[in-house]
N, C-alpha and C positions, 0 to 999 in steps of 0.2 A: 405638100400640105393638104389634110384633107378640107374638102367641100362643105362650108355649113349648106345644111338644108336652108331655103327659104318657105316661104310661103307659096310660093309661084310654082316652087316643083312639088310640092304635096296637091296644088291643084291639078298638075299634070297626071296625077293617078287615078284610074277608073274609081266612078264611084262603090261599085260592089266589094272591089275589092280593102278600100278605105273601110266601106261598113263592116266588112269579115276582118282584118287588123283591131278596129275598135272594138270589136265585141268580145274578141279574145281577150284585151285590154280592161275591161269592165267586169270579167269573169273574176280578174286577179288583183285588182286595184279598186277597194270602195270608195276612194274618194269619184277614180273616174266614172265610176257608178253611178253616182251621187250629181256628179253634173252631167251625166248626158240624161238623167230621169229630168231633172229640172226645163232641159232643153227640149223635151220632147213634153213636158208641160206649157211650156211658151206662149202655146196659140191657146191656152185654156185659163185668164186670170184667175178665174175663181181657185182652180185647183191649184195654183202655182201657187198662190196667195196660203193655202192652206197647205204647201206641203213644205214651204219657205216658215213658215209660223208652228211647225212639229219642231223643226229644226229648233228653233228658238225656244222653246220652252224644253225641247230635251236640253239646251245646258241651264233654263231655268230650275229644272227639278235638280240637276246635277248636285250629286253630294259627294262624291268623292274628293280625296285630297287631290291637288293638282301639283305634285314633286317638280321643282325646277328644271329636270331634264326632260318632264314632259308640257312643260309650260309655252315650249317654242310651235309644237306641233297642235296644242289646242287654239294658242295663237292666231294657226292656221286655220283654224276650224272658223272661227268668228270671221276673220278676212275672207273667207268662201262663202260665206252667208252674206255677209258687204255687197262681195263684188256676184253675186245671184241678182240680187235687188238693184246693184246698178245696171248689170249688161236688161239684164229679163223682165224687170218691172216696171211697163211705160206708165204707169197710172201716177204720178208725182205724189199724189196722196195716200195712194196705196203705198209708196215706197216708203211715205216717212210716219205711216203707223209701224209697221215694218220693223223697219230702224228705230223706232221709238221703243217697240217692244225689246228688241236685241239690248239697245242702251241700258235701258231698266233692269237687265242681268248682272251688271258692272258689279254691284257691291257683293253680293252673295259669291261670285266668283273669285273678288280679289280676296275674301276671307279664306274663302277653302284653297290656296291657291300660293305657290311660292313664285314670284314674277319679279324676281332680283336684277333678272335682265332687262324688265320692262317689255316684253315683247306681246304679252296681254294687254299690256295696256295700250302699248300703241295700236294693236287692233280697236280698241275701243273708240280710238281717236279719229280712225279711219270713217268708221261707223256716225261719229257727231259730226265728222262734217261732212257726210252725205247727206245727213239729215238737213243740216243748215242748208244746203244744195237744195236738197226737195222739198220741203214746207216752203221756203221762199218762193217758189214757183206756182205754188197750190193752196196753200192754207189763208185762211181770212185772218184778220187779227186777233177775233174772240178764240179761233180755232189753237194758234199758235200762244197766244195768252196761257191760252189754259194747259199746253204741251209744255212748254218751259215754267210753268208753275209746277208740274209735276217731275220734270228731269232736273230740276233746279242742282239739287243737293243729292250728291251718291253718299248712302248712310253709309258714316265713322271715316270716309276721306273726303269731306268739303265738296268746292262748288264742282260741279262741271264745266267741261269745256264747251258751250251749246252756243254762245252768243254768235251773233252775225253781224259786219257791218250794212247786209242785205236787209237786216230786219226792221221796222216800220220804226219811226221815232215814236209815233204813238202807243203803239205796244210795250216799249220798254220805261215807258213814261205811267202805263197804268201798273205795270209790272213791279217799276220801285215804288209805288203806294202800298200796295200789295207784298212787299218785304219788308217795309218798314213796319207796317203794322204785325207781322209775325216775328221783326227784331224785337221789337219793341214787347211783346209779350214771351217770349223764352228765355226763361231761366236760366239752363244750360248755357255754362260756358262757352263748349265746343261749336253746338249747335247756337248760339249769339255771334260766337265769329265768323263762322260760316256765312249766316245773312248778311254779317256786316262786310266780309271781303264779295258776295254778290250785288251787294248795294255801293259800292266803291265801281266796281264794275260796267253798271248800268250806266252809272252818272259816264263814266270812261264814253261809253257808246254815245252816249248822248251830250256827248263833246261839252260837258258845262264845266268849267274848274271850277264856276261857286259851288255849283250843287258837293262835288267831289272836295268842296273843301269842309263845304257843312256837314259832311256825311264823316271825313276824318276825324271831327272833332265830336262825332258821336260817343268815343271812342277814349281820346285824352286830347285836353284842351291845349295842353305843352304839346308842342310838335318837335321832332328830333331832324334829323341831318336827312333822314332820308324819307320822312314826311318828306319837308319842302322839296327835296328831289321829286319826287312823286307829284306832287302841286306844281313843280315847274314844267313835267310834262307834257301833263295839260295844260297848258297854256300854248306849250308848245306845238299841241296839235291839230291849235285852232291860228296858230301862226300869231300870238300877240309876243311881239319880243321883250315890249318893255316890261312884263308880267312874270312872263320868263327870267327876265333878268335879276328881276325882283327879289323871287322865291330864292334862285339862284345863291346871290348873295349873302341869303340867313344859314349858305352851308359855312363849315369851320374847312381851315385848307389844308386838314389833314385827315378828312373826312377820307372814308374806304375807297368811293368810285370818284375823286375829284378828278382823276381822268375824263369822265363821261359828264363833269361838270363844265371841266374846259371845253369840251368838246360844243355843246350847248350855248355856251357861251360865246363862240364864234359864231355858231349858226346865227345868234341873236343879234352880235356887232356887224354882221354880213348883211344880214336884212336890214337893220335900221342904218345904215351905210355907215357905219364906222369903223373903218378899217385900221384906223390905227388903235383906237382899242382890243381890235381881232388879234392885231399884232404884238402888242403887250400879253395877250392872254398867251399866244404861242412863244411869246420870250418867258411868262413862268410858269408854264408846262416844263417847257425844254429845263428852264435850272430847276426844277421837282424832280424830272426823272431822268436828265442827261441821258436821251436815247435818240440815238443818231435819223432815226424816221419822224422824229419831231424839231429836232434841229434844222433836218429838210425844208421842213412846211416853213419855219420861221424864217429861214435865212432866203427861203427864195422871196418872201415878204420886201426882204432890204434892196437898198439901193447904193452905191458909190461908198463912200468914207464908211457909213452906218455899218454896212453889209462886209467891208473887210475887217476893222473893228471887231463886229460880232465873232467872226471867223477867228482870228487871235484870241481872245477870251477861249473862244472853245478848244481852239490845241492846247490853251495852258491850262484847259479844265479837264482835258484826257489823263493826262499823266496825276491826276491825282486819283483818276478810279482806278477802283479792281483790275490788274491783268487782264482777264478774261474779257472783258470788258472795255478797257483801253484798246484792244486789240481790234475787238467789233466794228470802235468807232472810226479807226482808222482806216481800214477796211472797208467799210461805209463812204466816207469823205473819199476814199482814194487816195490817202496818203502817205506812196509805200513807203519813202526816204523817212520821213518822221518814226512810222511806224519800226522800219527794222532799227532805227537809232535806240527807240527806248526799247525792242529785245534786247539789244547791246546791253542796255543801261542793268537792265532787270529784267537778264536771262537766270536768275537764279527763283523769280516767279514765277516759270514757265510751269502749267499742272494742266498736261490736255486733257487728263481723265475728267476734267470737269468740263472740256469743249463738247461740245454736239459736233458728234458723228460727221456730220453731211458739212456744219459750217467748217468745220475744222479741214476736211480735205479740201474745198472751196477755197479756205484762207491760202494754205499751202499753196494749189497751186499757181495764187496771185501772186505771193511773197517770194515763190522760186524765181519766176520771172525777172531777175536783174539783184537777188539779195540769195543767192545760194545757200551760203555759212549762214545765216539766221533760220534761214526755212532749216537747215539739218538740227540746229538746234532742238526743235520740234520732234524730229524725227528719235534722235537722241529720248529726247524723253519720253517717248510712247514706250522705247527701248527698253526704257529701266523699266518704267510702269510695269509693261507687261512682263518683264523678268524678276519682278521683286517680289512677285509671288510661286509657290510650288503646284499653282493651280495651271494645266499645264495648257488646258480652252483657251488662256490666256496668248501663247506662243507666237501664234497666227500673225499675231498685231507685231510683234515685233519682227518676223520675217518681212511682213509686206515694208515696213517701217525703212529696213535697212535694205533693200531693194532697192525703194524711193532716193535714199537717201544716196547711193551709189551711180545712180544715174545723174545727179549733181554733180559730184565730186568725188576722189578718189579718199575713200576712208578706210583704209587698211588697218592704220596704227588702232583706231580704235575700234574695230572687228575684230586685231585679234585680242585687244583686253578685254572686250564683252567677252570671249570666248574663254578665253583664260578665268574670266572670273564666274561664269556660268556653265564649265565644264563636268561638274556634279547632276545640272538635268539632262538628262542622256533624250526626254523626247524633243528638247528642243536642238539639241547637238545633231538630233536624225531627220528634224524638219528642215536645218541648215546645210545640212551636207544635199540630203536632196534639192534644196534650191540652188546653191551656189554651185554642185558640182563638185565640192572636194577642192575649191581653186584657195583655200587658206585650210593652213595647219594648224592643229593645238599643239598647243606649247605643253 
């Protein structure tokens, strides 16, 4: 195995020699160019300042289109100017006009610019919270006021991402005055929802659920399911439960994330110490979504009579789900004898093509462990699966299949009717002969 370089043996090498390697390096490579000019700027702010700020307004004048397949490598370009202003720029304020300038590139770029992958943008994002990093350290409040008044909104994509939990209450208290009255004056649609998801926002930072209730109803007075989601949040992250519990409750229980409502809800019966209400919320979670990592959390809740009870309800609520599904849960509980009983019952459900990869070999080879004939089952069916098509990629699966299956049990009789009956694909006949050796005949 070879040796990674460390750090410690590129120290071990003479300096001259490191200089004549790099420079040869920088001849042929401008990016490395491009950072050791910076580094040999370092001890001069003024000029680093101005040669970091070329940089930034060459992609400000930039007019070319920016094609997808070069989107990854301009990407890089912005994250090199980032990380200049983190390693090289100790002035915190110098860094985050800096950064402020780079920021304000954002919209003219995302236009000329095809970033499907996102990988521009995540540079940008790199870029805001460096900036949150350095103004928090350096800028006054009037100074930062008037910085986030200006990064507010990237024109034609809404808010940015700028806020800080670092940033002053007082700042962001003059700040929602200060967008309110520019909601309050713009016509624009786009540009009306924009201030009004940055004024939702602020109230967020500034932990008020009134403020962010009054601020939703700027908006529409009816609130919907995921209003009061929203409204419960805030509540919830000022820790009041009973408010939480509140909003909570004006959702419908067939709302999209009632998941993430149960969830909240527990948090709420946890803190205000009601546990047996916590437990109720996990007994109609568990009968919503019959999923065996929820039946968990509930049943470790119970106690004696309750706790086995619940346990019987849930075996007799397996067998009415889906296969694939049944199977899960059983699997889950650890309950191989139940579980190979109902393959017995409805081995004629058996569809692995719908199993997942990874859980399906996992199942397998729990099920082998003491239920042989059931796990072959399985095998069997991957069988056909992959022989019922003339796509031949397919084959593979069924080799490894009956392999597995072999080392179980002795299944001759039915090797040699797959064979007998799939004696027409000659590449699976030639993947079988070289596995098995020629030790079965076609008939």
């Amino acid at each position: 195995m070879k040796k990674t370089l460390t750090l410690e043996d590129i120290q071990t090498i003479h300096h001259d020699s490191l200089a004549k390697l790099l420079f040869e390096i920088i001849q042929k490579d401008h990016d490395s160019y491009k950072k050791v000019e910076k580094l040999l700027l370092a001890s001069d702010p003024k000029a680093l300042y101005k040669s970091i700020m070329k940089d930034i307004n060459s992609i400000k004048r930039g007019r070319k289109f920016i094609h997808y397949g070069e989107s990854f490598a301009f990407s890089k370009k912005i994250e090199g100017i980032v990380a200049d202003i983190d390693t090289l720029v100790q002035d915190d304020r110098e860094a985050s006009k800096l950064l402020k300038a780079l920021i304000l590139t954002d919209s003219k770029v995302f236009l000329r610019s095809d970033d499907s992958a996102g990988a521009i943008q995540m540079a940008y994002a790199l870029a805001a919270d460096a900036y949150k990093d350095r103004s928090t350290k350096s800028l006054e409040d009037k100074e930062l006021l008037a910085d986030l008044e200006e990064m507010l909104i990237c024109d034609g994509f809404g808010m940015r991402d700028i806020f800080s939990e670092e940033f002053p209450v007082r700042v962001y208290e003059m700040l929602y005055e200060k967008v309110m009255l520019a909601y309050t004056l713009e016509e624009a649609a786009f540009e009306k929802s924009s201030f009004h998801h940055v004024l939702l926002s602020i109230a967020e930072y500034l932990r008020s659920p009134t403020l962010y209730i009054k601020t939703k109803a700027l908006e529409s007075e009816i609130f919907s399911g995921h209003d009061y989601f929203d409204i419960a949040r805030q509540y919830k992250q000022i820790e009041d439960a009973e408010n939480t519990l509140q909003y909570l409750g004006k959702i419908e229980e067939d709302w999209y994330q009632i998941e993430e409502v149960y969830e909240m809800q527990i948090w709420a019966y946890e803190l205000l110490g009601k546990s047996e209400d916590a437990t109720n919320t996990y007994k109609r979670w568990y009968e919503k979504r019959k999923s065996p990592q929820i039946y968990d959390k509930y049943i470790a809740r119970l106690k004696g009579k309750e706790k086995e009870q619940a346990r019987r309800d849930t075996l007799k609520d397996i067998e009415t789900l889906p296969f694939a599904e049944a199977i899960t849960f059983y699997h889950a509980l650890d309950e191989k004898a139940l579980c190979a009983s109902y393959i017995t019952a409805y081995h004629d459900r058996i569809a692995t093509e719908y199993l997942n990869d990874r859980f399906l070999k996992s199942f397998l080879f729990w099920l082998s462990d003491g239920y042989p004939k059931e796990t072959i089952l399985f095998y069997q069916d991957i069988c056909e699966k992959s022989l019922g098509t003339s796509q031949s990629k397919y084959y593979g699966a069924a080799i490894w299949a009956l392999k597995e299956m072999q080392k179980l049990d002795d299944n001759s009789v039915y090797i040699d009717k797959l064979l007998a009956k799939h004696k027409q694909k000659r590449k699976f006949i030639e993947m079988f002969d070289q596995a098995f050796g020629g030790r079965y005949r076609l008939s």
